[in-house]
C-alpha positions as CSV (number, residue, x, y, z in Angstrom):
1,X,122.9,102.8,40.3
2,X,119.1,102.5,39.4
3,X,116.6,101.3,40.8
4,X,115.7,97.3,40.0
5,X,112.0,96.0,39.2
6,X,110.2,93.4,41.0
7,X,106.7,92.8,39.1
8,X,105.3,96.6,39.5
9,X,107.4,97.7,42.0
10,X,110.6,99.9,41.6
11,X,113.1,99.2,44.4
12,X,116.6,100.7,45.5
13,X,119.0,98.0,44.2
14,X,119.9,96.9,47.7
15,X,117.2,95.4,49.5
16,X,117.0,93.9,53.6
17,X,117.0,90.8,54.7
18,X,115.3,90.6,58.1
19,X,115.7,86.8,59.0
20,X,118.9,87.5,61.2
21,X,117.3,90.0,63.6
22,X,114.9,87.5,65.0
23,X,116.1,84.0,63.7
24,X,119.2,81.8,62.3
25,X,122.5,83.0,63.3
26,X,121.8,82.6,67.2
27,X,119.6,84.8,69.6
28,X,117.4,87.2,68.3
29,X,118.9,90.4,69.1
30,X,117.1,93.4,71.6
31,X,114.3,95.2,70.1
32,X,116.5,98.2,71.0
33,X,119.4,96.6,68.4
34,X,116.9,95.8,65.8
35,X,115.2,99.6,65.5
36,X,118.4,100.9,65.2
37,X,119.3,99.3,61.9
38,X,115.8,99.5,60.4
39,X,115.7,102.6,61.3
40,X,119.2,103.5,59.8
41,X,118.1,101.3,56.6
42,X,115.0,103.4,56.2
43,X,116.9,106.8,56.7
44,X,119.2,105.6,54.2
45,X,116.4,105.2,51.5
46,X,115.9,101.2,51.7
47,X,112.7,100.6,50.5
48,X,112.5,96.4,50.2
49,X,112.2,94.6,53.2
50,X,112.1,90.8,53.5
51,X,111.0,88.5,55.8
52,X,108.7,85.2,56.4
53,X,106.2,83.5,59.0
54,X,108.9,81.0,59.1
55,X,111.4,82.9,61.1
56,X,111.3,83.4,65.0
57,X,107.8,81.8,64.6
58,X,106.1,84.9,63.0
59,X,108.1,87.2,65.9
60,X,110.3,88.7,62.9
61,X,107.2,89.7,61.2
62,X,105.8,91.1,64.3
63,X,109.2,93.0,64.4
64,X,108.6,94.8,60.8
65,X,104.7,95.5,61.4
66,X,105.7,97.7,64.7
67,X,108.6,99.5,63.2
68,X,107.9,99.7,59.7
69,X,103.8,100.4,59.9
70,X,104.5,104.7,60.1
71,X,106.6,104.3,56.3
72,X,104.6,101.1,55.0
73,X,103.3,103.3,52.1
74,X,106.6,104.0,50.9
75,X,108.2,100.4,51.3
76,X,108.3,97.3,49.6
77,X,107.6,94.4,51.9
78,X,108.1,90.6,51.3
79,X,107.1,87.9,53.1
80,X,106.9,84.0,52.7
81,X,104.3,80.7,53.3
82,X,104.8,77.2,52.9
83,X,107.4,76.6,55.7
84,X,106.4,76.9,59.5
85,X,107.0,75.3,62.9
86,X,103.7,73.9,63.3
87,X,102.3,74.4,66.9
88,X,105.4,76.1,67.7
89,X,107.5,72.5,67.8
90,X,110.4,72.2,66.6
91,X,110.7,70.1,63.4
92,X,109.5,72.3,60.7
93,X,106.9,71.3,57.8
94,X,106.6,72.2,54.2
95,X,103.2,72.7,53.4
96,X,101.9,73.9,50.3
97,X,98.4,72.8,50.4
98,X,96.0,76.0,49.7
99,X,94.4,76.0,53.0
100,X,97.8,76.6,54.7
101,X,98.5,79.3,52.5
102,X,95.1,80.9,53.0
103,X,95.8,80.6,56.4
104,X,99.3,81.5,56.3
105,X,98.1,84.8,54.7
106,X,96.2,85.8,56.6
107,X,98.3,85.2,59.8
108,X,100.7,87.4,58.2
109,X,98.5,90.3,57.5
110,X,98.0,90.7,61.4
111,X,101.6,89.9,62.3
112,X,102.4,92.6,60.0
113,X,100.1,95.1,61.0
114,X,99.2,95.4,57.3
115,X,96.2,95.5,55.0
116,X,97.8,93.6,52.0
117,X,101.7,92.0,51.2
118,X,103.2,93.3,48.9
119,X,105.5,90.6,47.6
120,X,104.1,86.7,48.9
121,X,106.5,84.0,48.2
122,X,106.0,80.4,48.4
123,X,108.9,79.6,50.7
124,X,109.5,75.7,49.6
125,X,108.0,73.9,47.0
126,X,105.5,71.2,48.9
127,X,106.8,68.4,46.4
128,X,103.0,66.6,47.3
129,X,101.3,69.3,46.4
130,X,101.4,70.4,42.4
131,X,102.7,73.9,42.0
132,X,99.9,75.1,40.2
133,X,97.3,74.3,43.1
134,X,99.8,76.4,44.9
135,X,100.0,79.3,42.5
136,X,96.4,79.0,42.4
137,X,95.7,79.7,46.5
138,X,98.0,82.7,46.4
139,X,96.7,83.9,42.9
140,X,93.0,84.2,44.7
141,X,94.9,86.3,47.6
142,X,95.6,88.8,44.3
143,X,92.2,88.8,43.7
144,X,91.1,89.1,47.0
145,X,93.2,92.4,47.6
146,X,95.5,90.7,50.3
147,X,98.2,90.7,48.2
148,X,100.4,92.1,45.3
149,X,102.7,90.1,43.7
150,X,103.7,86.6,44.1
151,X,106.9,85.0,44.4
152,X,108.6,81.8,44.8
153,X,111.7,80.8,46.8
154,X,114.4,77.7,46.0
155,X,112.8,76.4,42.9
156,X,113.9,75.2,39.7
157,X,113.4,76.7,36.5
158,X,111.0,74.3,35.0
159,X,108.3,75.0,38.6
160,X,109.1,78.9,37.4
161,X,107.6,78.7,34.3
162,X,104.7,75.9,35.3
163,X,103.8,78.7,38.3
164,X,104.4,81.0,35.4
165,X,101.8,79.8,33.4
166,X,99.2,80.1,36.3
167,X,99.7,83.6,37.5
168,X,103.0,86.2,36.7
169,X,105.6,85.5,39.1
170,X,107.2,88.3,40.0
171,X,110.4,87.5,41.8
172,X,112.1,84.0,42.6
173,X,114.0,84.0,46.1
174,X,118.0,82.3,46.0
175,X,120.4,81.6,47.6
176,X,122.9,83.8,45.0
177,X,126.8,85.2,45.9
178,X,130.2,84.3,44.5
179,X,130.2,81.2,46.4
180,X,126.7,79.9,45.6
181,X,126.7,80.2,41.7
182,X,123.7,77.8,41.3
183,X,120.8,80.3,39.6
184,X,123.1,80.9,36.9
185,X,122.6,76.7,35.7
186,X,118.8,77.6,34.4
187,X,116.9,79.7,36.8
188,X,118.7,83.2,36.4
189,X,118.4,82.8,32.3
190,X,114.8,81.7,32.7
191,X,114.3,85.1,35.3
192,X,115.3,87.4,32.6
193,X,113.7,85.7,30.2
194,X,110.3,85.8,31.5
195,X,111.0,89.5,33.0
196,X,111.3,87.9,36.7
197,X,113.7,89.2,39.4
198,X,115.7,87.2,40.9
199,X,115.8,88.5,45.1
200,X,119.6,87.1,46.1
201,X,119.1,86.0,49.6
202,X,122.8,85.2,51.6
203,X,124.7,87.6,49.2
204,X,127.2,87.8,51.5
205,X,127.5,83.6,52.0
206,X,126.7,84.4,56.0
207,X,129.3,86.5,56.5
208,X,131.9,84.7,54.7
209,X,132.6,87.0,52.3
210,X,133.0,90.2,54.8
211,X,136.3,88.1,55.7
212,X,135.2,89.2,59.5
213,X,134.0,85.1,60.1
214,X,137.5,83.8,60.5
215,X,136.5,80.5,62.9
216,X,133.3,78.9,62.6
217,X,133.6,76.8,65.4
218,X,132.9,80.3,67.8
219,X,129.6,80.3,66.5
220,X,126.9,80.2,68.8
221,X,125.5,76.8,69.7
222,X,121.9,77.7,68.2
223,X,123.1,79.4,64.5
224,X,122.2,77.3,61.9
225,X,125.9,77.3,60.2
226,X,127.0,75.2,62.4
227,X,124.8,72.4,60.5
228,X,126.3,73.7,57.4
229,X,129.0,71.4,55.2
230,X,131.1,74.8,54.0
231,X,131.2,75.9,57.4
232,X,133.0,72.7,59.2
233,X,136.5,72.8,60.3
234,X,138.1,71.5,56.9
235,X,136.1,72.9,54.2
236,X,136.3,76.2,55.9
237,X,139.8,76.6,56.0
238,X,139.7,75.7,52.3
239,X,137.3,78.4,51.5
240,X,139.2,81.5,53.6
241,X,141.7,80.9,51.2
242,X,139.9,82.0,48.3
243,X,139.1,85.1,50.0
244,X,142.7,85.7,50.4
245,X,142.8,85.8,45.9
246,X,140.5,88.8,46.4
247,X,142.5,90.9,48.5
248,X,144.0,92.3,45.4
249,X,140.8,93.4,44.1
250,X,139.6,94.9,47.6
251,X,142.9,97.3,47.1
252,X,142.6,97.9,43.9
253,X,139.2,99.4,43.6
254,X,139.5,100.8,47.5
255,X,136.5,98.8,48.7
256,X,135.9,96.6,51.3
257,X,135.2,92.4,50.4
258,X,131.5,92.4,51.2
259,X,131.1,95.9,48.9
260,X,133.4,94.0,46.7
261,X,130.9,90.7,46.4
262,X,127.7,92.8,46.5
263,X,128.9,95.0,43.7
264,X,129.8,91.6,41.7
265,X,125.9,90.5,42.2
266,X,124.7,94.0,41.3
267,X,126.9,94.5,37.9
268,X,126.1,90.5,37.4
269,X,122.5,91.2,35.5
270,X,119.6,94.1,36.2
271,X,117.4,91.2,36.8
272,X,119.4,90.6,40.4
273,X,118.8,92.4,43.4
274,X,120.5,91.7,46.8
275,X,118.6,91.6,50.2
276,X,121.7,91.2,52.5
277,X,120.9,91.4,56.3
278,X,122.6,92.4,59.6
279,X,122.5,93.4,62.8
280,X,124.9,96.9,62.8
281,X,124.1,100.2,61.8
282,X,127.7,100.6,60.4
283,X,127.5,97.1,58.3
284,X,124.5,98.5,56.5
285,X,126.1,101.4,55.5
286,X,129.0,99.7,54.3
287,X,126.6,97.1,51.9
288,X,125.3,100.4,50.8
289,X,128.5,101.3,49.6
290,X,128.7,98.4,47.3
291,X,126.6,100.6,45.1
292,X,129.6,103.0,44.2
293,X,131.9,100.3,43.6
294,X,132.4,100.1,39.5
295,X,133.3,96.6,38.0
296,X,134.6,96.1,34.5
297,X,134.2,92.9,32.5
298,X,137.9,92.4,33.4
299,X,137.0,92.5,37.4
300,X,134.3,90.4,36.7
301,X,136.0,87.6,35.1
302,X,138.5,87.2,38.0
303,X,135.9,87.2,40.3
304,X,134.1,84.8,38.4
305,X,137.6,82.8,38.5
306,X,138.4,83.2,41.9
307,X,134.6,81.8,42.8
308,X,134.2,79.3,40.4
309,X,131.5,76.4,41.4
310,X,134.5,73.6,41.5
311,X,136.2,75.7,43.5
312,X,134.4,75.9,46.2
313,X,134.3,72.8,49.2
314,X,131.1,71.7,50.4
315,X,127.6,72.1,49.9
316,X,126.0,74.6,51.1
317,X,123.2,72.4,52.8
318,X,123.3,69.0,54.3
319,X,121.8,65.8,52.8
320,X,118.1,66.4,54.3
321,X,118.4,70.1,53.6
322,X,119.4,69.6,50.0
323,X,116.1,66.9,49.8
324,X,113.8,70.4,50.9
325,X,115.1,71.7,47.9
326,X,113.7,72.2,44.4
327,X,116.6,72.8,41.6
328,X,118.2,71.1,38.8
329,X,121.2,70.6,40.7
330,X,122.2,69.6,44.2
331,X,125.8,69.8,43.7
332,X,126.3,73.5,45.8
């Protein structure tokens, strides 16, 4: 499959999502655990890497500038403002304003051992702070050789084309998978539109769609599903059951389900590209596999059956989680 295109840069279609090695889904794991995969992802020729000062409290950016510093030429690496844990507390802020993400910036450049970001999202849309004074902070980090490309993460399609206007986005960050179908309401169409990729974070719904997270309720205390509507007791056991319509499909095309649901984001538009995440050496090479697994319009259909929005129970944030967010709708 070739490669996708984020702004300038040409990328293998499967990117990496960091986040879980230091942050979300309960304790960060050893430094040992966490070489091993990037390591393995790097031998395996992955060459976008994602993360954000948001996660572990910059310690997952800290992660990627020691490991990832020898190969930094070659790679494509991502990271995010705009959402922190000021002071290290634990209530976290949205903050747009361009000081902050001056600031932010810069933080991240030493986290990350690196001279200049490739790819610099806004993480959340500071709904106090227009988008365009925003835009405009980060657009002067262009100028100023700190950084490459911008992005923006969770926004509407209406902020994409007002940040638009003020500097070329180069890639919007979503939540995108079979079970979160919102980007295709307006932002997906407005991506490929404006020539803007559109980075898929959770293609893999948090592991609901490698069919290996059977009970939720063995999660551990600190992962942040456990605050998630889908993943409660009753919605849940609604959801595994629409896993259970794609076991066909797994056997008919000799696949796995997450290869399965990557390679239904991959053939979904050129414009897409994935950045699942994970913890295993032997996971990663079984996303990679997604890329060998051919869908026909036929296979895609079903899948979009199987999946469709109303089909689905719960939303995929709670009430104050949905508020952080910036989209035309808050129904998934």
């Amino acid at each position: 499959m070739s490669e996708r295109i984020i702004g300038a840069f040409r990328v293998q279609p499967l990117g990496f999502g960091c986040m879980g090695l230091s942050h979300g889904y309960g304790p960060a794991v050893s430094d040992e655990q966490a070489d091993a995969v990037l390591h393995e992802a790097l031998e395996r020729g992955v060459n976008f890497f994602d993360t954000a000062a948001l996660y572990a409290n910059g310690a997952n950016e800290r992660l990627l500038g020691r490991v990832l510093k020898p190969h930094r030429e070659k790679l494509v690496l991502a990271s995010k403002c705009g959402l922190n844990h000021p002071d290290a507390g634990l209530a976290r802020r949205i903050d747009g304003r361009p000081e902050t993400i001056r600031a932010s910036c810069e933080a991240s450049l030493t986290r990350l051992n690196t001279e200049v970001i490739d790819l610099f999202y806004l993480h959340r849309l500071d709904k106090e702070v227009p988008v365009e004074d925003s835009v405009g902070a980060m657009a002067d980090l262009v100028q100023a050789g700190k950084v490459r490309a911008l992005g923006l993460s969770e926004v509407s399609a209406t902020t994409l084309r007002r940040a638009h206007a003020v500097h070329p986005i180069a890639a919007v960050q979503s939540e995108y998978s079979l079970w979160t179908r919102n980007p295709e309401i307006a932002v997906l169409p407005a991506c490929e539109e404006l020539g803007v990729a559109l980075v898929a974070f959770s293609p893999l719904a948090r592991a609901y769609l490698t069919t290996r997270l059977i009970d939720p309720s063995r999660l551990h205390t600190s992962d942040m599903r456990r605050h998630m509507p889908r993943f409660d007791m009753l919605n849940y056991a609604a959801n595994l059951r629409l896993l259970d319509k794609m076991t066909p499909m797994v056997a008919e095309l000799g696949c796995t389900p997450a290869q399965l649901a990557l390679a239904w984001l991959l053939h979904r538009s050129p414009n897409v590209v994935p950045i699942p995440g994970t913890t295993n050496p032997a996971h990663l090479l079984e996303n990679l596999g997604a890329l060998q697994v051919p869908l026909g319009p036929e296979q895609m259909t079903r899948l979009n059956r199987i999946f469709a929005p109303d089909e689905v129970c719960g939303p995929r944030y709670n009430a104050s989680t949905l508020l952080e967010i910036d989209t035309e709708n808050f129904n998934s």
